[in-house]
C-alpha positions as CSV (number, residue, x, y, z in Angstrom):
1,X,0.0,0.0,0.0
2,X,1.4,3.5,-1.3
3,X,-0.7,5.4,1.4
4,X,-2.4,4.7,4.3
5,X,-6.1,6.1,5.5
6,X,-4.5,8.5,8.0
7,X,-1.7,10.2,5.4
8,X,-4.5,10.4,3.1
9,X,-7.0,12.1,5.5
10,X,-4.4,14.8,6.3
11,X,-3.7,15.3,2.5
12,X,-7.2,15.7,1.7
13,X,-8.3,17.8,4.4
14,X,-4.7,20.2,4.0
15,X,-3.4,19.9,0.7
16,X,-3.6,21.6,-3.0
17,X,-4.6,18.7,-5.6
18,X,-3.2,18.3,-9.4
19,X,-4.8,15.7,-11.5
20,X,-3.0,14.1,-14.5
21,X,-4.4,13.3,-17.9
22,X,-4.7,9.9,-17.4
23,X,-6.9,10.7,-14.3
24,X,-9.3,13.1,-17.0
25,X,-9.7,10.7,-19.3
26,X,-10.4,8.0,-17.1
27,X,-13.5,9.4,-16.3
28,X,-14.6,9.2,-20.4
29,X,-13.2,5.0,-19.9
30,X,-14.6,3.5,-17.0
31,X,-18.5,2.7,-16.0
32,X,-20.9,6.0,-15.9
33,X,-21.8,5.2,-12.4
34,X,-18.5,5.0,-11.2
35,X,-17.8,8.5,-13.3
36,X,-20.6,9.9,-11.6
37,X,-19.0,8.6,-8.0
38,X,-15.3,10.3,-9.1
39,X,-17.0,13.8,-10.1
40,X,-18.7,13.9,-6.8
41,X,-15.5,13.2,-4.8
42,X,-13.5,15.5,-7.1
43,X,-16.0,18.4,-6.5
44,X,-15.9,18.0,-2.9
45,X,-12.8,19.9,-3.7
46,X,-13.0,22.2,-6.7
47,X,-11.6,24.8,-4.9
48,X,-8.9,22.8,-3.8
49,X,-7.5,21.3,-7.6
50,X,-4.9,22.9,-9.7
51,X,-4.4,21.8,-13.5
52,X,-0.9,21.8,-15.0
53,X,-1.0,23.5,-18.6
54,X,0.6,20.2,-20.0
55,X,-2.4,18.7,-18.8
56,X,-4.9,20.4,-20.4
57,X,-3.2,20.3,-23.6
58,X,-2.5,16.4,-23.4
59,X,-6.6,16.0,-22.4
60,X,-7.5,18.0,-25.1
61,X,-5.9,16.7,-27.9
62,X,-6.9,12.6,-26.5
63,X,-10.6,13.7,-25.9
64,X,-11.2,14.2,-29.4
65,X,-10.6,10.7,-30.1
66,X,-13.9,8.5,-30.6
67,X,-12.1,5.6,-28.9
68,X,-12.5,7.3,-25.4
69,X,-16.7,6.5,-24.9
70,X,-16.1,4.3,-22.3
71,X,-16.3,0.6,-24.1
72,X,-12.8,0.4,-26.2
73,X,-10.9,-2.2,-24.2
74,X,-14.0,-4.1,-23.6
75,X,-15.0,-4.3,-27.5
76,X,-10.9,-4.9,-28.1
77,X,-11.2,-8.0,-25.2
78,X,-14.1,-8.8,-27.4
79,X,-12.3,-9.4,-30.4
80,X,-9.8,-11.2,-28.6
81,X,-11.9,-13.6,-27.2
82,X,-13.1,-14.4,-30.8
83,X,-9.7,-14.7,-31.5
84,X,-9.1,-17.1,-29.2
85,X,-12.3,-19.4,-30.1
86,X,-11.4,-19.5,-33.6
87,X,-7.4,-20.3,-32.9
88,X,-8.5,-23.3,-30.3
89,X,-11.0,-24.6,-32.7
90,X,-7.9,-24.8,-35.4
91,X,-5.5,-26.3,-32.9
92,X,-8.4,-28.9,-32.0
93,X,-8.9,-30.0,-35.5
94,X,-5.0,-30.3,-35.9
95,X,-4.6,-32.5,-33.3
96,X,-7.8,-34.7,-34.1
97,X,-6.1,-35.8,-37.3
98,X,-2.8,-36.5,-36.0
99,X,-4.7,-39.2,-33.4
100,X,-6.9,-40.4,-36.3
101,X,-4.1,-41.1,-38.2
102,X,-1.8,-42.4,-35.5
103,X,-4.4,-44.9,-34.7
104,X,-6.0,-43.3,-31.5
105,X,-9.5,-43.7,-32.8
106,X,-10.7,-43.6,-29.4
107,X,-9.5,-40.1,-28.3
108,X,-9.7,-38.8,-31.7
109,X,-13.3,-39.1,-31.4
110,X,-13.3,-37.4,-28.2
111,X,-12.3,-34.2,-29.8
112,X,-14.3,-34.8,-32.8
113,X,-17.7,-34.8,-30.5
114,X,-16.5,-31.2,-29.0
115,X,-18.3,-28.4,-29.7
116,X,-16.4,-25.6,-29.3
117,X,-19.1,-23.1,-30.5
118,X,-21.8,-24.4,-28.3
119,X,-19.6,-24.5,-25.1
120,X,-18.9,-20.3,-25.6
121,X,-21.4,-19.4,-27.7
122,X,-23.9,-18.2,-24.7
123,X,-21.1,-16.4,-23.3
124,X,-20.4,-14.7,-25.8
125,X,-23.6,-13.7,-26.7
126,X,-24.2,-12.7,-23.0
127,X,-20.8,-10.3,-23.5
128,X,-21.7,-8.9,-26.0
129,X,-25.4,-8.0,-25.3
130,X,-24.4,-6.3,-21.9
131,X,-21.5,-4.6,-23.5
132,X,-23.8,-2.7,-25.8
133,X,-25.9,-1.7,-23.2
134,X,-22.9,-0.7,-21.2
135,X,-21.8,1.0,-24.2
136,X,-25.0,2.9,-25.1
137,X,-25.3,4.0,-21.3
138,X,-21.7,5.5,-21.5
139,X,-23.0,7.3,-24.5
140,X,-25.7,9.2,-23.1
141,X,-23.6,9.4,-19.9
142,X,-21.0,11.8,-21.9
143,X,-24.0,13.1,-23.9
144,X,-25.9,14.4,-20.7
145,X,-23.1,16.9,-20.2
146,X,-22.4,15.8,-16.2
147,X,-19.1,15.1,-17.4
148,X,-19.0,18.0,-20.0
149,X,-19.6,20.7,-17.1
150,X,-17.0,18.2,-14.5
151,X,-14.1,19.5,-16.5
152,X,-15.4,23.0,-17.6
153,X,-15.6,23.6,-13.5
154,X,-12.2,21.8,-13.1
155,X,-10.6,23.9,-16.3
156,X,-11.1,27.5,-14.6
157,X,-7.9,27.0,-12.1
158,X,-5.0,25.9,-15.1
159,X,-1.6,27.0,-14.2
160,X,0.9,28.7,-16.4
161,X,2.6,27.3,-19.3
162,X,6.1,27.3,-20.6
163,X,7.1,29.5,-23.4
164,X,8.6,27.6,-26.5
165,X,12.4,28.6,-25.5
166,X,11.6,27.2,-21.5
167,X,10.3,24.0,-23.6
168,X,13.2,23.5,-25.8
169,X,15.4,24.0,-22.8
170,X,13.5,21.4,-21.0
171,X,13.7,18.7,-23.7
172,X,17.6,19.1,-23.6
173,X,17.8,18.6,-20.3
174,X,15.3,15.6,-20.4
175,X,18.3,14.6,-22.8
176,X,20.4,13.9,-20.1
177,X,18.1,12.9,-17.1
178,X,16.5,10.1,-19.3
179,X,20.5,8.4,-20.2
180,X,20.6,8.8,-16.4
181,X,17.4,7.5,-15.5
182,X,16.6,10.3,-13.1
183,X,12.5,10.2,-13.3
184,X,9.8,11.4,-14.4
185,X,9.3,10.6,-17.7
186,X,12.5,8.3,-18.1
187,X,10.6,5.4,-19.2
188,X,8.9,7.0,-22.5
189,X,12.5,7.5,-23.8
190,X,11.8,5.8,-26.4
191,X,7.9,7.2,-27.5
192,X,8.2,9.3,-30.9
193,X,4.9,11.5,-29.8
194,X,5.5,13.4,-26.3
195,X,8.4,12.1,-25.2
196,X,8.8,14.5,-22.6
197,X,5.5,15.1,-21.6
198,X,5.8,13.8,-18.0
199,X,8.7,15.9,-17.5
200,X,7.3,19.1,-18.5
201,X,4.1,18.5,-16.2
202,X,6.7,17.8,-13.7
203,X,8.7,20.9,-14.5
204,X,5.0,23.2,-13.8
205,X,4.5,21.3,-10.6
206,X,7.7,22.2,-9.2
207,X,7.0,26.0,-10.7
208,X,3.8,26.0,-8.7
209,X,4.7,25.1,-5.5
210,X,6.3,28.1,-4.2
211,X,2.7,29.4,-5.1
212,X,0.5,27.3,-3.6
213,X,-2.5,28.2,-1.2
214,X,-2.1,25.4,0.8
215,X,0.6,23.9,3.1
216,X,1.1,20.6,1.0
217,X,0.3,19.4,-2.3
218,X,-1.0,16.4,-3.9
219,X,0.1,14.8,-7.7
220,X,-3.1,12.5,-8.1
221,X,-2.4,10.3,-11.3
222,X,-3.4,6.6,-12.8
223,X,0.1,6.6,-14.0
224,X,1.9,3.5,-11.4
225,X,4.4,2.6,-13.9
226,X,8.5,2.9,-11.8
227,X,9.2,6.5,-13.0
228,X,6.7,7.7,-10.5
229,X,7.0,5.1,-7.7
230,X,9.4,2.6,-6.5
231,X,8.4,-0.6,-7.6
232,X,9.6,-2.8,-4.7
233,X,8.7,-0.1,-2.1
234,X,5.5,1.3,-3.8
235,X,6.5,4.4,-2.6
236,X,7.4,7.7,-4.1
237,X,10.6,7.8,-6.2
238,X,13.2,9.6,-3.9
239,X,14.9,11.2,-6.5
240,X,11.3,13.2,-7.2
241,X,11.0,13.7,-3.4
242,X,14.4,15.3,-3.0
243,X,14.2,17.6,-6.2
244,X,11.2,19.1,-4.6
245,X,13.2,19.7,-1.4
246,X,16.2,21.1,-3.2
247,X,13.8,23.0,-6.1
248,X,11.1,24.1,-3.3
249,X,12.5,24.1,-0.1
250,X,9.6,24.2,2.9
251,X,7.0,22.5,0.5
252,X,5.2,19.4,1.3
253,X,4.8,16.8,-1.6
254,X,3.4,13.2,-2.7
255,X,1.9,11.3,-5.5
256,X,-1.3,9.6,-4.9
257,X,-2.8,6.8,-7.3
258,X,-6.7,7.4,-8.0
259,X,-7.1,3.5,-7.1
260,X,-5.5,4.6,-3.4
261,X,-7.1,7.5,-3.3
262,X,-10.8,5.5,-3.8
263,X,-9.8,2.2,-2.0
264,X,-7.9,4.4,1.1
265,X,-10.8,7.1,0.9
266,X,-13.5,6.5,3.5
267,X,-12.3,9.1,6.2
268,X,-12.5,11.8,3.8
269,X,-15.7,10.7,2.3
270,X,-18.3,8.0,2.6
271,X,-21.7,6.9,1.7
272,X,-22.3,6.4,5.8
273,X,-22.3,9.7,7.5
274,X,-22.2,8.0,11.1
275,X,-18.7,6.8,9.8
276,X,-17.1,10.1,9.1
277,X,-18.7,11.4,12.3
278,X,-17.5,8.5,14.7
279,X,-14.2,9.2,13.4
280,X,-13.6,12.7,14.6
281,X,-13.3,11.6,18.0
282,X,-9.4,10.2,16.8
283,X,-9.0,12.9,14.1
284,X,-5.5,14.3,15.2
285,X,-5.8,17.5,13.0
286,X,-9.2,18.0,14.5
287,X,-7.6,17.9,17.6
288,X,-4.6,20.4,16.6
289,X,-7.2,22.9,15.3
290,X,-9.0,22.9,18.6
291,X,-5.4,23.6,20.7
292,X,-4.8,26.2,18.3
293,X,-8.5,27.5,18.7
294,X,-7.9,27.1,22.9
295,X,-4.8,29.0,23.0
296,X,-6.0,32.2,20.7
297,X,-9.7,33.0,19.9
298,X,-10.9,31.2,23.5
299,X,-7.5,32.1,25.3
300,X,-9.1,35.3,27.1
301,X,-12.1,33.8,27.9
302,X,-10.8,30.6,29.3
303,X,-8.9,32.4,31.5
304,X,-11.7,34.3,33.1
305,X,-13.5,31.1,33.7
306,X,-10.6,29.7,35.0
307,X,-10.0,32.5,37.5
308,X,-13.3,32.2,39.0
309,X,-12.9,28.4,39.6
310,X,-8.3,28.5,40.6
311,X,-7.8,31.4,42.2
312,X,-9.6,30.4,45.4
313,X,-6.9,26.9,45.6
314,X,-4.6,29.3,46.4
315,X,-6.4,32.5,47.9
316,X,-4.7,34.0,44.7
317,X,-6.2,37.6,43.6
318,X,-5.7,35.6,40.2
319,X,-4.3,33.6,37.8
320,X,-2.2,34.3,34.4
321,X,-2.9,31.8,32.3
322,X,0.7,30.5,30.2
323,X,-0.4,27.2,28.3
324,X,-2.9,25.1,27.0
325,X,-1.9,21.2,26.1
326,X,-2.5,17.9,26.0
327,X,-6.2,17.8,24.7
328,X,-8.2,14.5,24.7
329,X,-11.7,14.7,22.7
330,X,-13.7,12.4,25.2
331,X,-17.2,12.1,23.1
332,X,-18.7,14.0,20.5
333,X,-22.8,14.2,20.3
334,X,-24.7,15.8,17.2
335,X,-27.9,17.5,16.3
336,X,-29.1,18.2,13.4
337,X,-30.1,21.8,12.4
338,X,-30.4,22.2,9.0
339,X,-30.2,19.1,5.4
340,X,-26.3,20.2,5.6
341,X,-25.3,21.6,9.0
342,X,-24.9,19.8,12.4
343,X,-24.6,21.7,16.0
344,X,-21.6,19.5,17.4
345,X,-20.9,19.2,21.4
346,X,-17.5,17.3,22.4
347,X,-16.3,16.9,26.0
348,X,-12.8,17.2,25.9
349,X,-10.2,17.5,28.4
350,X,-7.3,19.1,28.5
351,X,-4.1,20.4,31.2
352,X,-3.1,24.0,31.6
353,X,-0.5,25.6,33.1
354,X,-0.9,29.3,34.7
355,X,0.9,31.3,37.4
356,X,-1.1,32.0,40.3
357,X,-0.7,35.8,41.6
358,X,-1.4,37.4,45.1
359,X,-0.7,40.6,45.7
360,X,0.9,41.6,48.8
361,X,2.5,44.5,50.8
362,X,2.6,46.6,47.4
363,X,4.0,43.3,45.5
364,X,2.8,40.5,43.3
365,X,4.2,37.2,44.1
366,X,3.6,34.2,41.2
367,X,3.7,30.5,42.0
368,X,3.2,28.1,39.1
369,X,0.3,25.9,38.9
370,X,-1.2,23.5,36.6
371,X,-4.5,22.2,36.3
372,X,-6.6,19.3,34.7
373,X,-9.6,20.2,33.1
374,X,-13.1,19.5,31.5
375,X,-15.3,21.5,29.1
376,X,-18.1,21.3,26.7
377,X,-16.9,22.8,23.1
378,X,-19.6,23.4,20.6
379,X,-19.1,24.1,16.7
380,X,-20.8,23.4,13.4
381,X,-20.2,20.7,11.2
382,X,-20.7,21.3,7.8
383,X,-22.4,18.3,5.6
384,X,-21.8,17.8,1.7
385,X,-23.5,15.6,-0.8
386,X,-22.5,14.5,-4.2
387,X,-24.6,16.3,-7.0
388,X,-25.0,12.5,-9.1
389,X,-27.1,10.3,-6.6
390,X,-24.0,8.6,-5.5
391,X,-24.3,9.0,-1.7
392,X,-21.5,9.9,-1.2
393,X,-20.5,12.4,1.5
394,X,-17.7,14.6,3.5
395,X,-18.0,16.4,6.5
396,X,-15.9,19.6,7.2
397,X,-15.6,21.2,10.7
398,X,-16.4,24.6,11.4
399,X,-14.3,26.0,13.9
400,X,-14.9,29.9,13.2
401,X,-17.8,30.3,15.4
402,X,-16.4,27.6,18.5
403,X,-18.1,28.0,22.0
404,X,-17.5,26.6,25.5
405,X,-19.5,25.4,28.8
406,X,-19.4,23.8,31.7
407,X,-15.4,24.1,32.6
408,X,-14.9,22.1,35.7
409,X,-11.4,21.7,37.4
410,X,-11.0,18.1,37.7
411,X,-7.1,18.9,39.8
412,X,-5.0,22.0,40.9
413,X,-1.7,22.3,42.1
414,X,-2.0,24.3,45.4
415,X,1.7,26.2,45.7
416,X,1.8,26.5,49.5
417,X,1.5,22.6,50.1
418,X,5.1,21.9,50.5
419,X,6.7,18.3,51.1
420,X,7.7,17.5,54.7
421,X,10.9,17.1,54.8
422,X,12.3,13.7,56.4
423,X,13.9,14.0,59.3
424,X,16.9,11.2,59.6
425,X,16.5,9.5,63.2
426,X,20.8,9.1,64.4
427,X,22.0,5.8,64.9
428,X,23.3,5.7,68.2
429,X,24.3,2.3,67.3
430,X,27.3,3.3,65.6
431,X,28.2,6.2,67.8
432,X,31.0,7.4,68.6
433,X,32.5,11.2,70.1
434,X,34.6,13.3,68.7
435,X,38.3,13.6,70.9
436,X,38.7,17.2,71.6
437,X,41.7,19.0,70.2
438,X,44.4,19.7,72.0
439,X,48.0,21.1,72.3
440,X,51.4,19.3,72.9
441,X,51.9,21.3,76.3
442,X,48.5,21.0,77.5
443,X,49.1,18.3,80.3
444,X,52.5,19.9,81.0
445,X,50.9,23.2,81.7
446,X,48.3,21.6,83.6
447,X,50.6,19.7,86.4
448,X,49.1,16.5,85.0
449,X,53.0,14.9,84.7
450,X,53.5,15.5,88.2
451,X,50.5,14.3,89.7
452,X,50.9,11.7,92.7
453,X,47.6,10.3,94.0
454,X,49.0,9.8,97.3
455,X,49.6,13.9,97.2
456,X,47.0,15.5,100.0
457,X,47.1,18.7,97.4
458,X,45.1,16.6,94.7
């Protein structure tokens, strides 16, 4: 797997989106209902997708073929098949003379009583019935103009082409990354038409970054072939990862293949809504925007609540709050208020650190505290549809008018508690006292040499 649900959910929820050719014309190829269930995942973020100019040229000049309706490679496996019939019904016959005339009479007959045509006839005609229908519903499909107005909508954000001179400069350095096989585009080195059509659309991605509106960016192509991705790692070539850190330094990059992007998918959209919404309880960017939310547009308010309830642990005349951290969204309840909004109330915890400040004798004295605590946030959620009937939904989180109740102080640090400080019991035990210090002459000054016990003086 190139990408896993969670990388994928921060991509699609923070990240500027190219799509290639191959992704465009995909749409014209596969089954009209699945089209229908790609547009309405793509235009869940039509303000989020950028076109390279290399795109829109390759899309334009391959939509204009008639092969692109949608039914080419199944009438071409068609054909095939046909192929095939006719080729074992040859190789049969061969091989029913050679037993004949080798004597095998008995197996010879075997293969002379097999009808080929009545084992795959049914089949065939089964294929081939369903594949016009298929065919004449991919028809009116492109004919109904869904898919016409798709990429007219997709169109209106193209980036800037190369002039002929940036072009011919390109190719000749394409020249030399292709002998070295430094990717992209290093395996069409041998195509006569667009030979360096990868590289250019590579070349406009890596003009773009520096200009994009978002914080990372997203290459979403049908393209897996090993001038893309590492084929024993499925992973992004490095080469293409660290040209985008050298070329764009600061800029966040990957390559996404639509089949990852559909199979890897459901936290960013989903045909169940109780999904999407039982997930936000472990959605870490969620989480991240609430902090941020906490510590700036709430900060001031917090803190007054959080006065009325700290202050007294200390008999402080108040606190200063410093940080908030460490949030933990504990449950998250919804009501509905309107087809595509939802009123959303989490409990969430979180721990805070403040100084607590009393003022005394014409001073202010701060002790640091810290505190664990509980509140009720409540926010909108914002619901979209697809436009095609195709169920399919994402949810996006409306932060810009967040509210708070209920903040209860679950623990406090209380400054003036201080730790009793052991006090070490001697052990006699091992006692012994100190000699007193004292001079050479003190027992000569003292008479002590001369003293006679039997001396009435003493």
């Amino acid at each position: 797997m190139r990408i896993n649900e969670e990388r994928l959910k921060y991509h699609w929820d923070n990240s500027e989106i190219a799509l290639d050719t191959s992704t465009l014309l995909f749409l014209r190829q596969c089954h009209s209902e699945y089209a229908k269930e790609l547009i309405d995942i793509f235009m869940f973020k039509k303000d989020s997708i950028w076109i390279p100019q290399k795109v829109k040229e390759e899309f334009e000049t391959n939509n204009k073929k008639d092969s692109l309706t949608g039914m080419s490679s199944i009438k071409g496996f068609q054909k095939n098949l046909n192929e095939s019939i006719t080729r074992l019904k040859n190789s049969i016959d061969s091989e029913r003379s050679k037993l004949e005339s080798s004597g095998f009479s008995l197996l010879s007959e075997v293969l002379f009583n097999l009808n080929i045509d009545r084992m795959f006839i049914e089949t065939l005609q089964e294929f081939s019935q369903k594949g016009s229908q298929l065919s004449e519903t991919n028809r009116e499909f492109i004919k109904s103009g869904i898919i016409g107005l798709f990429y007219k909508q997709i169109f209106s954000n193209v980036g800037e082409g190369f002039s002929e001179s940036e072009i011919k400069a390109i190719e000749v350095e394409g020249v030399d990354r292709y002998e070295k096989n430094i990717p992209p585009g290093d395996k069409d080195k041998n195509k006569k038409v667009n030979k360096y059509g990868d590289l250019i659309v590579w070349k406009q991605i890596l003009k773009y970054l520096p200009k994009s509106k978002k914080r990372s960016f997203i290459f979403i192509t049908r393209d897996g072939k090993s001038d893309w991705f590492d084929q024993n790692t499925g992973m992004v070539r490095t080469e293409l990862k660290q040209e985008v850190k050298r070329e764009c330094p600061g800029s966040e990059f990957d390559i996404i293949l639509l089949e990852d992007l559909i199979r890897h998918g459901s936290l960013c959209f989903n045909k169940d809504l109780s999904f999407l919404l039982d997930n936000l309880e472990k959605d870490e960017e969620l989480v991240n925007a609430i902090e941020i939310k906490m510590n700036s547009d709430l900060r001031s308010h917090i803190e007054d609540e959080l006065n009325d309830e700290l202050k007294g642990y200390a008999d402080a005349d108040y606190i200063r709050l410093d940080t908030i951290e460490s949030i933990d969204i504990n449950a998250i309840s919804y009501e509905d208020e309107e087809e595509d909004c939802m009123l959303a109330e989490a409990s969430v915890s979180f721990q805070c650190y403040y100084d607590y400040v009393i003022h005394s004798g014409g001073e202010d004295f701060e002790f640091s505290g810290s505190a664990t605590v509980n509140m009720t946030l409540q926010f909108n959620i914002e619901v979209e549809q697809g436009e095609n009937e195709t169920n399919y939904k994402t949810i996006k989180v409306d932060l810009g008018a967040i509210d708070f109740d209920n903040i209860d102080v679950e623990k406090a640090s209380d400054p003036r508690e201080e730790d009793e400080e052991e006090v070490q019991e001697p052990d006699y035990n091992d006692y012994e006292p100190d000699e007193p210090e004292q001079d050479d002459d003190y027992y000569e000054d003292s008479g002590y040499d001369d003293y006679d016990p039997d001396d009435d003086r003493h």
